[in-house]
C-alpha positions as CSV (number, residue, x, y, z in Angstrom):
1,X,62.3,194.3,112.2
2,X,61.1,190.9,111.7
3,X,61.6,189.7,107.9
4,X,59.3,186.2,107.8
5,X,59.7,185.7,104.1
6,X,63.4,186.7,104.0
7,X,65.6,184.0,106.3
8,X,68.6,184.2,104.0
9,X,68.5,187.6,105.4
10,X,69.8,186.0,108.8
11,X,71.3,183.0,107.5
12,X,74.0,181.2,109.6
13,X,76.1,178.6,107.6
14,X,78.7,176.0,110.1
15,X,80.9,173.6,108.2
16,X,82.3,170.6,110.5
17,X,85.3,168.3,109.9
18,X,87.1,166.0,111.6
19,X,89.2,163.0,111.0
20,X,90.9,159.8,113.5
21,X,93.3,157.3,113.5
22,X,94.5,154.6,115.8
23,X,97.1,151.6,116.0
24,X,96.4,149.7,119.2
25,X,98.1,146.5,120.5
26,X,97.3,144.0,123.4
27,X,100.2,141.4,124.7
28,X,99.1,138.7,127.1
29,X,101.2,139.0,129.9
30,X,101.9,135.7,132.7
31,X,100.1,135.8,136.0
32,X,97.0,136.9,134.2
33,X,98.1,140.6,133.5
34,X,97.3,142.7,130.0
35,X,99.7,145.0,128.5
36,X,97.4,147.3,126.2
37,X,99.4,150.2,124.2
38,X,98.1,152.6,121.4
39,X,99.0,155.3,119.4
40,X,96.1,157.9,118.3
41,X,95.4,160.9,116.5
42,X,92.8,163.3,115.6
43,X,91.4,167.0,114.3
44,X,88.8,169.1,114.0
45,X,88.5,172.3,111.9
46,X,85.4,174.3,112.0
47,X,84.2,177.5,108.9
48,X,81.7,179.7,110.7
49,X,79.5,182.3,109.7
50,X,76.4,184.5,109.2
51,X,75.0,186.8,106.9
52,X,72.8,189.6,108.6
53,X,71.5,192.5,106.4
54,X,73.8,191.8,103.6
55,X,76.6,191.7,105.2
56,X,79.2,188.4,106.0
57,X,80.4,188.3,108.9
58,X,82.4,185.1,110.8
59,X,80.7,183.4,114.2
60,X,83.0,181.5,115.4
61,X,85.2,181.8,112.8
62,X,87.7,179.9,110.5
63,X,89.6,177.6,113.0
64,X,91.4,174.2,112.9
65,X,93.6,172.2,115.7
66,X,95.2,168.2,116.0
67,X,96.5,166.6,118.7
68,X,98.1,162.9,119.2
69,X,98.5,160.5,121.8
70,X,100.4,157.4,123.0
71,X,99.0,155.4,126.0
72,X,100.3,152.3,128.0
73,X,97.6,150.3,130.2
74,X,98.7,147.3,132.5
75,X,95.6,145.4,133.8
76,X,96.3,142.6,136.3
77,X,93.7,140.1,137.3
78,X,95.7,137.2,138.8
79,X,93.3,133.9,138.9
80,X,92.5,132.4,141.7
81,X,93.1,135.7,143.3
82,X,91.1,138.3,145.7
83,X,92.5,141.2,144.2
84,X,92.8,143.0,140.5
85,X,95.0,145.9,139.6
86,X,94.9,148.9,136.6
87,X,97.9,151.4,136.0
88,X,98.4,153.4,132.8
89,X,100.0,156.4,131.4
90,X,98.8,158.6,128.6
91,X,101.0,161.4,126.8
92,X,99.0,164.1,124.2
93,X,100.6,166.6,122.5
94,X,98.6,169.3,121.0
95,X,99.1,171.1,117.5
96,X,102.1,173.9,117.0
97,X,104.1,171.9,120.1
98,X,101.8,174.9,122.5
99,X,101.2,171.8,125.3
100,X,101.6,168.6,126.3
101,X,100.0,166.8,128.9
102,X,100.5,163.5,131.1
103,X,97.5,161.7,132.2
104,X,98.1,158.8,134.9
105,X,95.8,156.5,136.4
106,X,95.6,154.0,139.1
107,X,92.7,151.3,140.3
108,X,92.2,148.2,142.1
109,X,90.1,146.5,144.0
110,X,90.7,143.8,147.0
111,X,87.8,141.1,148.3
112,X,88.0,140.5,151.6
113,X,85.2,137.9,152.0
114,X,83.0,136.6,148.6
115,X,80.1,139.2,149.2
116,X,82.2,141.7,150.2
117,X,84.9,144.1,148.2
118,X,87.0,147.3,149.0
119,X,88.0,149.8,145.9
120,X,89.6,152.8,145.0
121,X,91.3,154.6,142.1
122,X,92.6,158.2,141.2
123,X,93.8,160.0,137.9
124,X,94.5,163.0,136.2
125,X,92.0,164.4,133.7
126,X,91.8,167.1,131.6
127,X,89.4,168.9,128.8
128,X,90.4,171.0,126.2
129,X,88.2,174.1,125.5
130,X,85.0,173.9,122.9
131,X,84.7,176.3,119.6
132,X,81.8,177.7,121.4
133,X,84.7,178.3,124.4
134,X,87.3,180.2,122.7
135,X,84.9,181.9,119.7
136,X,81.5,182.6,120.1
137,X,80.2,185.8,121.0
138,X,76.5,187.4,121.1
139,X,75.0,190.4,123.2
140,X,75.0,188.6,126.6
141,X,78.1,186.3,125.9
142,X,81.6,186.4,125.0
143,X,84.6,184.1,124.4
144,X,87.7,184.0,125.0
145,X,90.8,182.9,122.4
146,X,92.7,182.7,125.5
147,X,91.5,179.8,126.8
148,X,93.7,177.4,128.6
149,X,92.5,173.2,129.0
150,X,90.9,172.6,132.3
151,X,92.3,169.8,134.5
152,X,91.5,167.7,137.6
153,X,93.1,165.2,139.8
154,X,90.6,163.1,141.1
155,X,90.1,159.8,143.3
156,X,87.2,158.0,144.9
157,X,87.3,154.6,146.9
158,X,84.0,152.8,148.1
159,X,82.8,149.1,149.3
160,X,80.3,146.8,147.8
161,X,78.7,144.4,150.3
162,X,76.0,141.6,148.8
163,X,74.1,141.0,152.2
164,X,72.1,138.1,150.5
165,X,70.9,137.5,147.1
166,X,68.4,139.9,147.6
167,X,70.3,142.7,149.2
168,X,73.1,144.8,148.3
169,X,74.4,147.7,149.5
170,X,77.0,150.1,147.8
171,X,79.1,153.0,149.0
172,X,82.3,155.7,147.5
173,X,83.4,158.7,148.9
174,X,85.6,161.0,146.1
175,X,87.0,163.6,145.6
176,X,88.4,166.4,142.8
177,X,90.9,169.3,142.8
178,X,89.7,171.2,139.7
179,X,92.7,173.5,138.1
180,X,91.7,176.2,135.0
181,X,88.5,175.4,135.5
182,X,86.4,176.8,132.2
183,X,83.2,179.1,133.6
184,X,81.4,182.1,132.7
185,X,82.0,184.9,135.0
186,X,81.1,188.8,134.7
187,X,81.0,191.6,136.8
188,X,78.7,195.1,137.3
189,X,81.6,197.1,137.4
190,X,85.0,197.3,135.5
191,X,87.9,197.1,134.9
192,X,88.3,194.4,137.5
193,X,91.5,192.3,137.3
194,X,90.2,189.0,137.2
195,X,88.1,189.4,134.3
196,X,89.4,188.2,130.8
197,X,90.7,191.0,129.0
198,X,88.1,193.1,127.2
199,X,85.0,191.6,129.3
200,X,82.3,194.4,129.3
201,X,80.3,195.1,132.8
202,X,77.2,192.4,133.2
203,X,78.1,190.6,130.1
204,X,79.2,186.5,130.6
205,X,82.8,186.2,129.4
206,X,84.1,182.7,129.3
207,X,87.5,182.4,131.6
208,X,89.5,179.8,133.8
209,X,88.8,179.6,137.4
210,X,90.8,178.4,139.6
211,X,90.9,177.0,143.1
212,X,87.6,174.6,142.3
213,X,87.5,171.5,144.7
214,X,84.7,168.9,145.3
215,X,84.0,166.5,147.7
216,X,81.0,164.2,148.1
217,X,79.5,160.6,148.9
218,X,77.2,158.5,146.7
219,X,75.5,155.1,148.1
220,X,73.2,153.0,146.7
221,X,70.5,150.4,148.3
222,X,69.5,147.4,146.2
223,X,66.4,144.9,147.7
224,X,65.0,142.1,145.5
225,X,61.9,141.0,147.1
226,X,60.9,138.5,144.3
227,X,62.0,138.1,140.8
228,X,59.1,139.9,139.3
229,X,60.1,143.1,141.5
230,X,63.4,145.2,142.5
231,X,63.5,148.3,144.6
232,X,66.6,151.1,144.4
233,X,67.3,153.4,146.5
234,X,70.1,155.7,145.8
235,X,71.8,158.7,147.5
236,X,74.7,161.4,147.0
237,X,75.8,164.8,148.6
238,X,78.3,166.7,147.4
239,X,79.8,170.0,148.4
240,X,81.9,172.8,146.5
241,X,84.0,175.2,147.1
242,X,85.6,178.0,145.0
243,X,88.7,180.3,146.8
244,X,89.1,182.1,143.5
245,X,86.2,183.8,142.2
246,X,87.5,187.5,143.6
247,X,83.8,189.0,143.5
248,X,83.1,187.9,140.2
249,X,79.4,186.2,139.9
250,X,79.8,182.6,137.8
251,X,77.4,180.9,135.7
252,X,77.8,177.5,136.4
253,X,79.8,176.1,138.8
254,X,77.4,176.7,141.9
255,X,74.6,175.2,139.5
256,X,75.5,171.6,141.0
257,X,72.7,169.4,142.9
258,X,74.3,169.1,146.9
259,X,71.8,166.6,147.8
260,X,70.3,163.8,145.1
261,X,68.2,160.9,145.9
262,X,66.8,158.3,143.5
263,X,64.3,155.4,144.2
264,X,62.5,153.4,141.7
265,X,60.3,150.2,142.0
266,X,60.0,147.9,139.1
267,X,57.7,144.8,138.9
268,X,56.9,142.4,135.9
269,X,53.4,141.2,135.9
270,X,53.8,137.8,134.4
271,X,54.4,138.5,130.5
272,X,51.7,140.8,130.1
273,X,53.2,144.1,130.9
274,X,56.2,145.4,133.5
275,X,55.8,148.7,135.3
276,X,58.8,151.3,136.6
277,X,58.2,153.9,138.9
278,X,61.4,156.4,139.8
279,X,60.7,159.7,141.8
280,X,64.2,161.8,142.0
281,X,64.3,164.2,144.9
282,X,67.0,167.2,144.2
283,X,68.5,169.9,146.0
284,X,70.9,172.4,144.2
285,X,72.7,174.7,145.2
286,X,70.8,177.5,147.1
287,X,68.1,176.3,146.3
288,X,64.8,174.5,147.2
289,X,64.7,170.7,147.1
290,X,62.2,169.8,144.0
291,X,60.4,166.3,142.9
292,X,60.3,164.4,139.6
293,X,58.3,161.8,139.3
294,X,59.1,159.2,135.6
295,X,56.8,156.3,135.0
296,X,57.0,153.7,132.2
297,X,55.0,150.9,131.4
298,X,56.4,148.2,128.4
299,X,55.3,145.3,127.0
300,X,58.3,143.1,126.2
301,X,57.4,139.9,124.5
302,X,55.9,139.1,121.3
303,X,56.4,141.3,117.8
304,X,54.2,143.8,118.6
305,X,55.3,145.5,121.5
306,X,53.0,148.6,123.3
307,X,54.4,150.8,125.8
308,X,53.3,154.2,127.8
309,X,56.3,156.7,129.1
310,X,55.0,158.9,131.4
311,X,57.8,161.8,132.6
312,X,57.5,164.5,135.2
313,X,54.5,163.8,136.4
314,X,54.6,166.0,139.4
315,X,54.8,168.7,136.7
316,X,57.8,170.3,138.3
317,X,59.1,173.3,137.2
318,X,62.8,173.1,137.6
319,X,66.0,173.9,135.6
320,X,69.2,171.4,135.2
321,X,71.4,173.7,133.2
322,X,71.0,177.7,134.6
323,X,68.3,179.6,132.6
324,X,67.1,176.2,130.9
325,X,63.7,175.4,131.9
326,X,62.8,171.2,131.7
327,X,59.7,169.8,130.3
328,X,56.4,169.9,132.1
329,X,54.5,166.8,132.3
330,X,54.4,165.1,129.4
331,X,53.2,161.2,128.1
332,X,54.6,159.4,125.2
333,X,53.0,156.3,123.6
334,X,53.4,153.8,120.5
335,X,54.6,150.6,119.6
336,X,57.7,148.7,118.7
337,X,57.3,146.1,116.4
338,X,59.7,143.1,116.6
339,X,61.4,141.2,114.0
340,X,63.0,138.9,116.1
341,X,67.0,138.0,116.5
């Protein structure tokens, strides 16, 4: 039953809140170093629910959580040097003493010649489940309360060479050890012991995964034929691999594009109008590769300003996020009007 006239019938009321504060100090260090340190703080409480058919009932439910932080941050950029160097540290401590965790991170880079540089840097990451996460349920979906913080060590290093001033060529190879890793997983049969507790057969249940890796390089080419025009060329592969999913089918961490490449062209013609072409050529996983073709056209001088976006033009039917279908072809026009500085 459908009741058109009646959406109090279904209503769905959400009440957010949230609050922050900081204290953050920089010393100026000799040699060109910077000594940054903080202190921070924050919560969120959230009062969810519906009212179906008379009757109240909570969504996600009546929930609240804080957490604080301390961080130290040493940047060092000697002058007259080839070389620059980032460590810091940062300590968070979640509400009712339940975990703390330790974040480190290191970068630096080295220039061994002017147009060429070498870099690297690693860390520790982490992400602390959503509302949605832990709460939300509905006849295909259901959370989990149980829901530990996902984490990742990760580190990439690369080289930037400037050829000339019209080339430039860029490339990093990385890499992440995912731990806890927050998915949706189900199963056509149950009980199965690496489902969250509770998890009905076919029905996504939100769960951490562990065993989650990925490795991948991303390189870029620059060429600046004139100064009215630039053309980009960009690439990256990446590959996955999950040693923990026992049978179980996941939602979306095979939903990752394995190969990616971007080029765009973009030319000024005089002051009268500049034109960008990009066409993105995707492969995800198991899957077929797909185009998608953006083009814009902007007028950018003067107080009335035209311009013309023209998006997926191939009219490619893809999906970025599982079972989310992206706009067909599609043009948007108008003016900005400019009041000056």
């Amino acid at each position: 039953m459908l009741l058109r006239n009646d959406p109090a019938f279904y209503e769905n009321n959400h009440i957010d809140g949230s609050w922050q504060a900081s204290l953050r100090h920089t010393i100026n260090l000799p040699a060109g170093a910077l000594l940054l340190a903080g202190l921070e703080a924050d919560g969120d409480s959230i009062r969810s629910f519906n009212f179906s058919g008379g009757v109240t009932s909570y969504a996600l439910g009546i929930h609240a959580r804080n957490r604080g932080s301390g961080y130290l941050d040493l940047d060092w950029n000697p002058p007259n040097r080839r070389w620059n160097l980032s460590a810091g540290a940062r300590e968070e401590i979640f509400s009712g003493g339940a975990q703390a965790v330790f974040s480190p991170e290191l970068a630096g880079s080295l220039r061994l010649k002017e147009n060429f540089k070498l870099r690297a840097s690693g860390g520790y990451g982490f992400r602390i489940p959503t509302y949605t996460d832990l709460y939300y349920s509905d006849p295909s979906t259901l959370g989990n309360p149980h829901l530990k913080p996902e984490s990742a060590w990760s580190g990439d290093a690369g080289a930037d060479w400037n050829a000339s001033q019209k080339i430039a060529l860029s490339f990093t190879g990385f890499y992440s050890q995912q731990h806890a890793t927050i998915d949706y997983v189900k199963s056509p049969t149950v009980p199965n012991p690496y489902l969250p507790p509770n998890c009905p057969a076919n029905i996504w249940c939100a769960a951490n995964l562990n065993g989650l890796h990925f490795a991948g390089v991303e390189s870029s080419f620059t060429w600046i034929p004139s100064k009215s025009q630039s053309i980009r060329i960009a690439w990256t592969a990446l590959h996955g691999a999950q040693s923990a999913l026992h049978g179980l089918e996941s939602e979306y961490i095979f939903n990752y594009p394995v190969q990616n490449i971007h080029a765009s062209w973009s030319v000024n013609f005089g002051r009268i109008v500049a034109l960008t072409n990009a066409v993105q050529l995707a492969q995800r996983y198991q899957q077929t590769v797909y185009p998608v073709w953006n083009a814009s056209l902007t007028h950018d001088t003067g107080r009335l300003r035209p311009y013309l976006r023209l998006t997926n033009l191939s009219n490619t039917g893809y999906q970025e996020i599982s079972g989310v279908n992206m706009p067909p072809r599609a043009l948007v026009g108008g003016f900005a009007f400019h009041l000056g500085d």
